[in-house]
DOZA-877715 format. One record per residue (C-alpha): residue number from 1; z, y, x; residue in one letter. Coordinates in steps of 0.25 Angstrom, whole numbers, plus 5000, padded with zeros to 4 digits. Last residue first. Example, Ala and Ser with C-alpha at 12.3 -4.5 7.8 and 13.67 -1.06 7.14 Angstrom:
2
<site 2, <5029, 4996, 5055>, 's'>
<site 1, <5031, 4982, 5049>, 'a'>
! end
This chain:
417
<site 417, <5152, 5181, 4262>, 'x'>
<site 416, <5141, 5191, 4264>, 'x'>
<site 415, <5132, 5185, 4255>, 'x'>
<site 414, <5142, 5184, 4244>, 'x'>
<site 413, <5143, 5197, 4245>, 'x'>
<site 412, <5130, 5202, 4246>, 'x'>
<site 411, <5127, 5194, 4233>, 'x'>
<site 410, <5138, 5201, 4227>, 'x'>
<site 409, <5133, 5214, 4229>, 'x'>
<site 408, <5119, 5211, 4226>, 'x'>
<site 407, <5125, 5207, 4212>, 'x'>
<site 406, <5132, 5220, 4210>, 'x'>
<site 405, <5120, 5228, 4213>, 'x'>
<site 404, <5113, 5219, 4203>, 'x'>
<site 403, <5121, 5221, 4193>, 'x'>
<site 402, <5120, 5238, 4193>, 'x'>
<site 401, <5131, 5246, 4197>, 'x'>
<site 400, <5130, 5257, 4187>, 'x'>
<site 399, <5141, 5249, 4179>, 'x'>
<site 398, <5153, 5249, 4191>, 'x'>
<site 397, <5151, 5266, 4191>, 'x'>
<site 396, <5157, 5267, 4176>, 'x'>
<site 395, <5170, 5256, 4178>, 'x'>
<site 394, <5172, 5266, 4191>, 'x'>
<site 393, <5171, 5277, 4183>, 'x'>
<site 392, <5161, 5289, 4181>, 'x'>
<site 391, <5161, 5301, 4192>, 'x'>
<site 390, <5150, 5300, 4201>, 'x'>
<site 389, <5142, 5293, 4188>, 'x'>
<site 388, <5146, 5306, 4182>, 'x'>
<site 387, <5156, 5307, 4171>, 'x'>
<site 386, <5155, 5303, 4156>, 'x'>
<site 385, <5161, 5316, 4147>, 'x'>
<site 384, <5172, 5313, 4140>, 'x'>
<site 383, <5176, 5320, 4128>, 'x'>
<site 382, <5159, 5316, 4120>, 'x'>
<site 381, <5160, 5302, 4124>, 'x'>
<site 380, <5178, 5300, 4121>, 'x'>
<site 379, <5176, 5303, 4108>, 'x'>
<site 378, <5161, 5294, 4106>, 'x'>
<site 377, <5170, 5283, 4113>, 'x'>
<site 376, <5183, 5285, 4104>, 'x'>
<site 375, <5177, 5284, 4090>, 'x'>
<site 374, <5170, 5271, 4090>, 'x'>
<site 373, <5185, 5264, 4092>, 'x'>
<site 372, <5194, 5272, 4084>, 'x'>
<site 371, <5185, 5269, 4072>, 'x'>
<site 370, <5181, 5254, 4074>, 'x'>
<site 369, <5197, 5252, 4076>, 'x'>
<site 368, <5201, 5259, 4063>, 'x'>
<site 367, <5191, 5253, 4056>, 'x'>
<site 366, <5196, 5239, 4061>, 'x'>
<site 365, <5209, 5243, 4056>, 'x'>
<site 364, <5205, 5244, 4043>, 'x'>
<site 363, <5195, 5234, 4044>, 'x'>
<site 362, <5208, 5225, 4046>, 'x'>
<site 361, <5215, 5233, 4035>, 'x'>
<site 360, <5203, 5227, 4026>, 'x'>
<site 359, <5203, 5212, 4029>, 'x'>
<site 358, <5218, 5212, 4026>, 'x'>
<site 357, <5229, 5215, 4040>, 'x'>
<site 356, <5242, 5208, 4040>, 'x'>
<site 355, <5237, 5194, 4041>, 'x'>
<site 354, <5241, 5192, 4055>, 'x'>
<site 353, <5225, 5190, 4058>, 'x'>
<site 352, <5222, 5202, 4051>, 'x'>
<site 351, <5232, 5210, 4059>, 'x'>
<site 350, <5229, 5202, 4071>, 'x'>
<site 349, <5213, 5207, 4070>, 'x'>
<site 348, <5215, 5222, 4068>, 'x'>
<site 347, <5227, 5223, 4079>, 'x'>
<site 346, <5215, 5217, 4087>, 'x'>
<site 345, <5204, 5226, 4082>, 'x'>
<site 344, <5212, 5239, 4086>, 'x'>
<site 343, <5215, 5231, 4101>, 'x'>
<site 342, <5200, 5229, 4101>, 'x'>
<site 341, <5197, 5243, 4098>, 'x'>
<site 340, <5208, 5254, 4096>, 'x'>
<site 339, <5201, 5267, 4102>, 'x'>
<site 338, <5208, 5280, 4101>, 'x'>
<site 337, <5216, 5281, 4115>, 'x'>
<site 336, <5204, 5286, 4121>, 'x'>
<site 335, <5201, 5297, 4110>, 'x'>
<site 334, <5216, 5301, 4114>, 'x'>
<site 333, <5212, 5303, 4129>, 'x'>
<site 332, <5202, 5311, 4126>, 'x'>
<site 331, <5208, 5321, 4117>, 'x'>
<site 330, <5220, 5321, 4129>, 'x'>
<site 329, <5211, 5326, 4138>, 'x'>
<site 328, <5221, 5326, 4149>, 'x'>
<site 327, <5224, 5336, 4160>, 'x'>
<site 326, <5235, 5332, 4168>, 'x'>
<site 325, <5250, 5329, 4168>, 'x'>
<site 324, <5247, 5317, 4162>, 'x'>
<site 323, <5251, 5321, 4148>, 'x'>
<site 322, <5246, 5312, 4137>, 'x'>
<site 321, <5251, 5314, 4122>, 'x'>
<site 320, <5238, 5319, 4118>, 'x'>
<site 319, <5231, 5306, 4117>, 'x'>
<site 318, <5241, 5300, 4107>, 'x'>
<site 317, <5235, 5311, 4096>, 'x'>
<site 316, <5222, 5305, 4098>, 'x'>
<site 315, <5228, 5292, 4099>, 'x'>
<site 314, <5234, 5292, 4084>, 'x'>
<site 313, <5223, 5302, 4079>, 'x'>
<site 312, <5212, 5289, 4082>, 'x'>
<site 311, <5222, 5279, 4078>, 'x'>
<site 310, <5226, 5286, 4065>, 'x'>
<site 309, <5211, 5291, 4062>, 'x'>
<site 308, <5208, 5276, 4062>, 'x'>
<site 307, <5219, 5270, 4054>, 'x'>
<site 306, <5216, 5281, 4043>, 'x'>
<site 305, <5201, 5275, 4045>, 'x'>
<site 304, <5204, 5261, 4043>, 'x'>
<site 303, <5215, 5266, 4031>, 'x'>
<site 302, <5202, 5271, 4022>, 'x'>
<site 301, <5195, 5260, 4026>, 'x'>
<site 300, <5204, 5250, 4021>, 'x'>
<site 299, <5207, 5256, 4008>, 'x'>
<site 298, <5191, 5258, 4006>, 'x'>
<site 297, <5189, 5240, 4008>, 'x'>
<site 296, <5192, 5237, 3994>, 'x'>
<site 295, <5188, 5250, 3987>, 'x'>
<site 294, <5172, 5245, 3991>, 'x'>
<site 293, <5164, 5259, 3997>, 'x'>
<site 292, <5171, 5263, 4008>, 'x'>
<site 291, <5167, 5250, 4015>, 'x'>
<site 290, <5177, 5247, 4026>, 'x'>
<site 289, <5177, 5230, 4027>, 'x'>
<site 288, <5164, 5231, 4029>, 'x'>
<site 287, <5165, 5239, 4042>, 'x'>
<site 286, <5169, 5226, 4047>, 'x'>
<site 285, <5171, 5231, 4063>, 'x'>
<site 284, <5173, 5219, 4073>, 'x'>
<site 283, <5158, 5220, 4079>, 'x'>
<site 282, <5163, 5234, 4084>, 'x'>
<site 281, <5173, 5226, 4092>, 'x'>
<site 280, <5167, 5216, 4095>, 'x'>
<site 279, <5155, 5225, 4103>, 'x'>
<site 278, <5165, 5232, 4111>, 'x'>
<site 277, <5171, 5220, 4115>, 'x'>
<site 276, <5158, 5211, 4118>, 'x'>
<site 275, <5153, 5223, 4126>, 'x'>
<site 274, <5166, 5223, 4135>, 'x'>
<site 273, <5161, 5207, 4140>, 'x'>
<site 272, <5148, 5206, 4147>, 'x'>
<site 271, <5151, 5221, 4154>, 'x'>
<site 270, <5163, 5214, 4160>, 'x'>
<site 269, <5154, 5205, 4168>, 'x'>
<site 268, <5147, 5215, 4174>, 'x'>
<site 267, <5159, 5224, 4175>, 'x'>
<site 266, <5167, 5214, 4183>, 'x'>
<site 265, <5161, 5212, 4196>, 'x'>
<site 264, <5158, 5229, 4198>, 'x'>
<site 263, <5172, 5231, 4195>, 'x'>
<site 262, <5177, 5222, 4204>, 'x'>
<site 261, <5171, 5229, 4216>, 'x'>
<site 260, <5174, 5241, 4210>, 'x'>
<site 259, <5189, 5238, 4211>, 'x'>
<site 258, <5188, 5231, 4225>, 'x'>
<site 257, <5198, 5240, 4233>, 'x'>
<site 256, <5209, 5237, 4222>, 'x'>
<site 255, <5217, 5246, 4215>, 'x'>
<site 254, <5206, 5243, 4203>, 'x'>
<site 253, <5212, 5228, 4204>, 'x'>
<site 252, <5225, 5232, 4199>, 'x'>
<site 251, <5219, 5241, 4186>, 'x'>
<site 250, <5210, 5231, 4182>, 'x'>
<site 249, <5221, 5219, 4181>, 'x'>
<site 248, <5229, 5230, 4172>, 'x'>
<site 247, <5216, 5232, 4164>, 'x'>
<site 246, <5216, 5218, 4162>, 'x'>
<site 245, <5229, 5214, 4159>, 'x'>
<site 244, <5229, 5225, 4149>, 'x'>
<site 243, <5216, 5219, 4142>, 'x'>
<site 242, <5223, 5205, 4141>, 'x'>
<site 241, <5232, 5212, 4131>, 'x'>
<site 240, <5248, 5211, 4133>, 'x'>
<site 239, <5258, 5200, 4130>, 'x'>
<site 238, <5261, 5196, 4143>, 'x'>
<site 237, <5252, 5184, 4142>, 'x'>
<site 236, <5242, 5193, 4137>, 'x'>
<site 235, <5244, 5203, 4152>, 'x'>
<site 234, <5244, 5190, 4159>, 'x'>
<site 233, <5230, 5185, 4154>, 'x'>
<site 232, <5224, 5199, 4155>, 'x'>
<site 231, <5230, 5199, 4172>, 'x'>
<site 230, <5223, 5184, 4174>, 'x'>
<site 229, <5210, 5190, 4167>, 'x'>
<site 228, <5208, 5202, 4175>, 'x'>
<site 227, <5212, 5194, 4187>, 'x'>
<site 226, <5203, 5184, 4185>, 'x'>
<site 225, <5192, 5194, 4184>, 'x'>
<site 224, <5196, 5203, 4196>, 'x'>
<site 223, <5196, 5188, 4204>, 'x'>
<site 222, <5182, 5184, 4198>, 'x'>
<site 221, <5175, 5197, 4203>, 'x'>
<site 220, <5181, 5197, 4216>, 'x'>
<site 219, <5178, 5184, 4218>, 'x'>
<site 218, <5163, 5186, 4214>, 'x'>
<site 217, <5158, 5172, 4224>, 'x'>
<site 216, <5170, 5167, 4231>, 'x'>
<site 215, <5173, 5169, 4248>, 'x'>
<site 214, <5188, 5175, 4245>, 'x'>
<site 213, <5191, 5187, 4253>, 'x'>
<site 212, <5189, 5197, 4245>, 'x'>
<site 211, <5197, 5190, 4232>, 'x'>
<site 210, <5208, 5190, 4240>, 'x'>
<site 209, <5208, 5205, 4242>, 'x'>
<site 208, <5205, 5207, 4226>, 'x'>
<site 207, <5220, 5198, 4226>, 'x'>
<site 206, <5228, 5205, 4233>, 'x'>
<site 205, <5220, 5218, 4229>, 'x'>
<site 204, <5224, 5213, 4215>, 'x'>
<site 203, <5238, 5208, 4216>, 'x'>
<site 202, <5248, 5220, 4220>, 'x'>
<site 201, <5239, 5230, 4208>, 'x'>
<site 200, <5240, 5217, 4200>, 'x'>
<site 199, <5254, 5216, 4200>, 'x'>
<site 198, <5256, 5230, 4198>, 'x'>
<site 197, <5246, 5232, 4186>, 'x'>
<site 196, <5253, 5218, 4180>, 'x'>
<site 195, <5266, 5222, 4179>, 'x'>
<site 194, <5264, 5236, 4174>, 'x'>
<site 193, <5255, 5230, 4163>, 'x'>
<site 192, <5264, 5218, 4160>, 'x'>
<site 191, <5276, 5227, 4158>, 'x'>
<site 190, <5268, 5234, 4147>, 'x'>
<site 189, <5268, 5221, 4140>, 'x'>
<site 188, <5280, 5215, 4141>, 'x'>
<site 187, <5288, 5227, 4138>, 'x'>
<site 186, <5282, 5230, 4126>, 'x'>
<site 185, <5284, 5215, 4119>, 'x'>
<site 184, <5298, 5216, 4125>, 'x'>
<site 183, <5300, 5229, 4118>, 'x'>
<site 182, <5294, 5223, 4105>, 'x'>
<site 181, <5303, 5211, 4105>, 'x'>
<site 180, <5315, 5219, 4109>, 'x'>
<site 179, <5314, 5229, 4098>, 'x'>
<site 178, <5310, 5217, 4089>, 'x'>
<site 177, <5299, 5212, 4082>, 'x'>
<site 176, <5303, 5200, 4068>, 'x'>
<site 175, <5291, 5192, 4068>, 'x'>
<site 174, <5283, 5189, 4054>, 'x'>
<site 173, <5269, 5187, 4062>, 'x'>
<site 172, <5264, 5202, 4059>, 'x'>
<site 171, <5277, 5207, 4064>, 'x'>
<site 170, <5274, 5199, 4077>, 'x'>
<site 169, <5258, 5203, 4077>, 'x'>
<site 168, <5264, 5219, 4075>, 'x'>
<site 167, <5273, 5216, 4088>, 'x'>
<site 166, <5261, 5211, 4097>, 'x'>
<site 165, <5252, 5221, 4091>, 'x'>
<site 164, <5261, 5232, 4095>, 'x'>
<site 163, <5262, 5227, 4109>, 'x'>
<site 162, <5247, 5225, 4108>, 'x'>
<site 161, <5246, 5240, 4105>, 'x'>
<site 160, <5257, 5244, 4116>, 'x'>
<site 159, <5248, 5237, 4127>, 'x'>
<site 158, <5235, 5243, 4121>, 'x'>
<site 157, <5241, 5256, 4120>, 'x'>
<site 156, <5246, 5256, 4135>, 'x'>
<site 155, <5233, 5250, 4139>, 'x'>
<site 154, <5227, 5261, 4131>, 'x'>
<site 153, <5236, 5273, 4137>, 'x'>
<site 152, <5232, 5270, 4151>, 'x'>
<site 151, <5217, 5269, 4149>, 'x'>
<site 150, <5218, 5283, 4140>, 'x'>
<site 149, <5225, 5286, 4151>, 'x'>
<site 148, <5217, 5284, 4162>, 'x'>
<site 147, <5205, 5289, 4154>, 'x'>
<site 146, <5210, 5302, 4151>, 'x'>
<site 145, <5214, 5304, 4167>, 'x'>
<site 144, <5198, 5300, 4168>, 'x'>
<site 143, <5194, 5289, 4177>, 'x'>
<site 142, <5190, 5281, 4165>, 'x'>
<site 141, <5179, 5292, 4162>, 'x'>
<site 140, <5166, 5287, 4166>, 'x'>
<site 139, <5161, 5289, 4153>, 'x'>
<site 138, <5157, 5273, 4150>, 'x'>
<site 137, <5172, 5272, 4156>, 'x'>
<site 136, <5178, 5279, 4147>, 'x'>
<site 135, <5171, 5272, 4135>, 'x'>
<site 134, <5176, 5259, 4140>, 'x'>
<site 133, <5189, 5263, 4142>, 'x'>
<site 132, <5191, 5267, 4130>, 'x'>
<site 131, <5186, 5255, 4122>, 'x'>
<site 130, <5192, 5246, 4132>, 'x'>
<site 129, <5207, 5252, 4129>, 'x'>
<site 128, <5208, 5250, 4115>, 'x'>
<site 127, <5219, 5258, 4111>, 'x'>
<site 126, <5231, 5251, 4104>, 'x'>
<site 125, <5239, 5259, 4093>, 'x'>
<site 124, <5231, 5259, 4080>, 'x'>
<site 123, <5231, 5245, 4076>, 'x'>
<site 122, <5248, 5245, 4077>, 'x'>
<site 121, <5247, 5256, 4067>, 'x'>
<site 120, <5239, 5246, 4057>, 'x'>
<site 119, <5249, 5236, 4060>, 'x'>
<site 118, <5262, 5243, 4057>, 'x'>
<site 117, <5255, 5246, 4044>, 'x'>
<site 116, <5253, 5232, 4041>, 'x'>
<site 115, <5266, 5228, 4043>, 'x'>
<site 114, <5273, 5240, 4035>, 'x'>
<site 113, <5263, 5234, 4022>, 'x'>
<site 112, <5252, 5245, 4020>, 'x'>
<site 111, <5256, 5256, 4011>, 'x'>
<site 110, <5244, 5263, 4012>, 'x'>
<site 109, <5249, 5275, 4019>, 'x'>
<site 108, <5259, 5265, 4027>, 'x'>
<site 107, <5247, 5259, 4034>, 'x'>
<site 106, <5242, 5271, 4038>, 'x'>
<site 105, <5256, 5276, 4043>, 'x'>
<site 104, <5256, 5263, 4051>, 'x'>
<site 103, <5244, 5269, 4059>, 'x'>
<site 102, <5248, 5281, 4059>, 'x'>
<site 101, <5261, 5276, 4068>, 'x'>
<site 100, <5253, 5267, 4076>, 'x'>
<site 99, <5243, 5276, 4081>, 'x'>
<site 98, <5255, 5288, 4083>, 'x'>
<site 97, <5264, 5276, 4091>, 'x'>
<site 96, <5253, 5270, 4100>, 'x'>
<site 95, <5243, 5281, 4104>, 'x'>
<site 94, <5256, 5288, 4107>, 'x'>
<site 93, <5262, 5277, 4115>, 'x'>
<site 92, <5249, 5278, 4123>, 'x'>
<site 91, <5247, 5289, 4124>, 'x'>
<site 90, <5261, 5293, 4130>, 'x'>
<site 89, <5257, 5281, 4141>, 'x'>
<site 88, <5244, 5285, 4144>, 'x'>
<site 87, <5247, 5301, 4148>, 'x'>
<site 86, <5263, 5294, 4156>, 'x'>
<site 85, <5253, 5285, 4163>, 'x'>
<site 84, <5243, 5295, 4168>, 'x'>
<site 83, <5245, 5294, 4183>, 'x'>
<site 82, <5246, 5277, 4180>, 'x'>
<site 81, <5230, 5275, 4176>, 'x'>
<site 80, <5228, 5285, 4188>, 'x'>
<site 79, <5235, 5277, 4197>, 'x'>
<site 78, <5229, 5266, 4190>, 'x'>
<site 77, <5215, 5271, 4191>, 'x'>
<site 76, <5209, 5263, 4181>, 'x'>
<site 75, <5192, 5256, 4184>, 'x'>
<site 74, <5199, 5243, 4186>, 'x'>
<site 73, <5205, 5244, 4174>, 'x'>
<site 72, <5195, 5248, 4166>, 'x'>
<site 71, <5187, 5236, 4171>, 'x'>
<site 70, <5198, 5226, 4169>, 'x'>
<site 69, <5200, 5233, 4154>, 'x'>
<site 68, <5184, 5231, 4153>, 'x'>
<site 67, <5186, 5216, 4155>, 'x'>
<site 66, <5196, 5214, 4147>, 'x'>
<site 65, <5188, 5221, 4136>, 'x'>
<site 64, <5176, 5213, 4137>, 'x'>
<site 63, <5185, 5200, 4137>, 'x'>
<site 62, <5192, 5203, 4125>, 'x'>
<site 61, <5178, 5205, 4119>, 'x'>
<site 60, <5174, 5189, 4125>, 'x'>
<site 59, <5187, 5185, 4118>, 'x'>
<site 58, <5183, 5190, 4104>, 'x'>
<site 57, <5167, 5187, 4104>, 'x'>
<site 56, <5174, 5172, 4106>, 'x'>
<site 55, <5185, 5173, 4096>, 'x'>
<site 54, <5175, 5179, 4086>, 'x'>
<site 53, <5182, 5191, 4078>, 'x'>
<site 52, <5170, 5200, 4082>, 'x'>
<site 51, <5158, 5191, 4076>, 'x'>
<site 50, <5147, 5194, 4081>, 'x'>
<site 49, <5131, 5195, 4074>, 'x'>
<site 48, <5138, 5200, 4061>, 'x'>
<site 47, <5125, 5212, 4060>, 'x'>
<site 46, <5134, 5223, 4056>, 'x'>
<site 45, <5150, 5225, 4051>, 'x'>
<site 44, <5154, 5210, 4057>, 'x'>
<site 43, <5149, 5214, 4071>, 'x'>
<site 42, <5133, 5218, 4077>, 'x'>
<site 41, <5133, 5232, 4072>, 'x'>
<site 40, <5149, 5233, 4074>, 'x'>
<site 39, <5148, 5228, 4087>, 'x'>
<site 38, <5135, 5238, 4091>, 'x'>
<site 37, <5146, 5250, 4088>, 'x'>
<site 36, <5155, 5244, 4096>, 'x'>
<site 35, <5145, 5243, 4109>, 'x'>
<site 34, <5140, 5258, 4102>, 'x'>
<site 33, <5153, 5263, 4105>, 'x'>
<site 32, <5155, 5257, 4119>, 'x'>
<site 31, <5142, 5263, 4124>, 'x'>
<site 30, <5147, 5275, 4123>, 'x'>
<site 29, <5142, 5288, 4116>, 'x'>
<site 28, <5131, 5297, 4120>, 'x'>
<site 27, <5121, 5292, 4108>, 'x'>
<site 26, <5111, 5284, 4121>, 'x'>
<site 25, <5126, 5278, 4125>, 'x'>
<site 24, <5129, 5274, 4112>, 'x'>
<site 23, <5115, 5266, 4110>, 'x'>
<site 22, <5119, 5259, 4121>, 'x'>
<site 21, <5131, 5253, 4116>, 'x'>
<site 20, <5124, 5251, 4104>, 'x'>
<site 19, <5113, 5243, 4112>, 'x'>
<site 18, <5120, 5238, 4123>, 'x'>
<site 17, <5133, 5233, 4114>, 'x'>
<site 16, <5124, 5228, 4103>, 'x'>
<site 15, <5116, 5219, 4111>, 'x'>
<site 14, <5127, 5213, 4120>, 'x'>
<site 13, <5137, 5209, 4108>, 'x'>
<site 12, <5124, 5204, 4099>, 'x'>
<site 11, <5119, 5195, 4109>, 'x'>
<site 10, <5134, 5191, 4112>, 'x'>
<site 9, <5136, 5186, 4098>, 'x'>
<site 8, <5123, 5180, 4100>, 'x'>
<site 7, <5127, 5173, 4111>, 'x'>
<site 6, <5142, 5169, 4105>, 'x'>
<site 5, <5134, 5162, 4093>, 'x'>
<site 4, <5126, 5153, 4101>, 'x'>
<site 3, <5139, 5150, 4110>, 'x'>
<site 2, <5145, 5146, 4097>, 'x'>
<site 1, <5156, 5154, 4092>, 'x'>
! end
């Protein structure tokens, strides 16, 4: 991609993203669903202005949606986060095992090879985390018990669903998995989350108060960056998702006493990046390859939308198996879990990279995603009402502060030092 090519492509990004997304906001709903809605217009099923599956359009999605998982971390009580551990955890293993189960009964329905069928169950377990949370936090709701385990429950589902896609890759490749193979595989990456939320709760204020005494121009800002980054790096070569490594990195500097100062450094910068995600991923929809009409293409419909109603009843039915020992709305926090996003589209891709996936069962799939996806935020819209700006999140408060109270800030600052 040429630079000329990337402007456009960003042109096109930014436009739709504030148009549809405000659009959605005039009709009630949030602004997510009509950033998605504006990729599909703009994306390979509308005007072809940006090509999803570039490498570069890729890279810079992936680093919308670390940058969110940083915020939402940095907005997650972990007190909170770890009050409702047991709710998450059952959640999660149930938005794991039901998804996957009906998943492979799809499969199995139309005698799909055993491979294939384990892959299309695999599709249906991981929840996408930044869709969620981002409709949450449009309400002001991430505070909620809901949301804490909703948030809770999708990093343990994001965590197990690349653990899956670990093992499914291997099968794919012709490799023999094992018991121990796959309990190492496990092992490895849920013990680099524990590992990595208490080493960074030690280092962070170590390292934020450091940061206050250093005489550098935004060094707060460049620290909390770099440490985001530094912990996504560890958590890929521990064989977990960048996204984990930042949320956890988000979590040890929220116990620090300059949380909102960070905030306010990063969202500007952030808010460059989450569009491209929300925008690529609606951009990835071929709805051509689903046309009723043509016998070729009907099949694949027909098991897009079975694989859809499976993920969507999988995590509804998931969502009432947590007990917190307090009031829940468990309704809510099934519609939470629904979502599958890019971690749907990533299982997606490798499946027609590996060569076990055709054309069609990779629209398939993709149908199942586009559903799950653009029908959790009108859900969660009209169940959760958006609080007062007294009550709204943290992550809510930080976009009310306009840029240029943030830039008088920083040029007090430098004045002062």
């Amino acid at each position: 991609m040429t630079i000329t090519e990337l402007l456009v492509a960003l042109l096109a990004i930014f436009a739709a993203a504030k148009l549809f997304g405000e659009l959605a906001r005039r009709i009630g709903q949030p602004a997510v669903l009509g950033e998605m809605v504006g990729g599909i217009v703009i994306g390979v099923s509308g005007l072809h202005l940006i090509d999803a599956h570039s490498s570069l359009i890729h890279v810079l999605s992936e680093l919308g949606v670390l940058l969110l998982l940083f915020l939402i971390g940095l907005d997650t009580d972990i007190h909170r986060l770890l009050a409702v551990g047991r709710a998450s955890a059952a959640v999660a293993v149930a938005g794991v095992l039901l998804p996957f189960a009906t998943g492979y009964g799809v499969g199995a329905l139309f005698a799909l090879p055993t491979t294939i069928s384990v892959f299309l169950g695999a599709s249906l377990t991981a929840t996408s985390v930044a869709i969620t949370a981002r409709v949450l936090s449009d309400l002001g709701q991430l505070k909620s018990d809901e949301s804490q385990v909703i948030l809770g429950a999708a990093v343990i589902d994001d965590i197990l669903g690349l653990v899956l896609l670990t093992l499914v890759s291997a099968m794919a490749a012709g490799r023999k998995i094992t018991m121990i193979g796959a309990g190492r595989t496990f092992g490895i990456a849920f013990g680099f989350v524990a590992v990595a939320i208490a080493a960074g709760t030690i280092l962070a204020p170590r390292l934020i108060a450091l940061t206050t005494r250093l005489r550098i121009t935004r060094a707060l800002f460049f620290t909390s960056i770099m440490f985001a980054f530094a912990l996504a790096y560890l958590a890929d070569l521990a064989g977990s998702a960048v996204i984990i490594g930042a949320f956890a990195a988000g979590l040890a500097l929220a116990r620090t006493d300059r949380a909102r100062d960070i905030e306010r450094e990063v969202y500007p910068i952030a808010q460059f990046f989450i569009p491209i995600f929300f925008v690529s991923v609606g951009a990835a929809v071929d709805l051509k390859q689903l046309n009723p009409f043509n016998p070729a293409s009907r099949q694949f419909l027909v098991i897009g939308l079975l694989l859809a109603l499976a993920a969507i009843a999988g995590k509804l039915v998931a969502g009432f198996t947590a007990f917190a020992g307090r009031p829940l709305r468990r309704i809510v926090i099934g519609v939470g879990m629904i979502p599958r996003g890019e971690v749907g589209l990533i299982f997606a891709q490798l499946g027609l990279t590996a060569g076990l996936l055709s054309a069609g069962l990779y629209s398939s799939v993709a149908l199942m995603v586009m559903v799950t996806t653009f029908v959790a935020p009108p859900l969660l819209r009209v169940m959760l009402t958006p609080e007062t700006p007294d009550e709204a999140s943290t992550l809510s408060d930080v976009v009310t502060e306009t840029m240029s109270d943030v830039a008088e800030k920083e040029i007090a600052e430098e004045l002062r030092q």
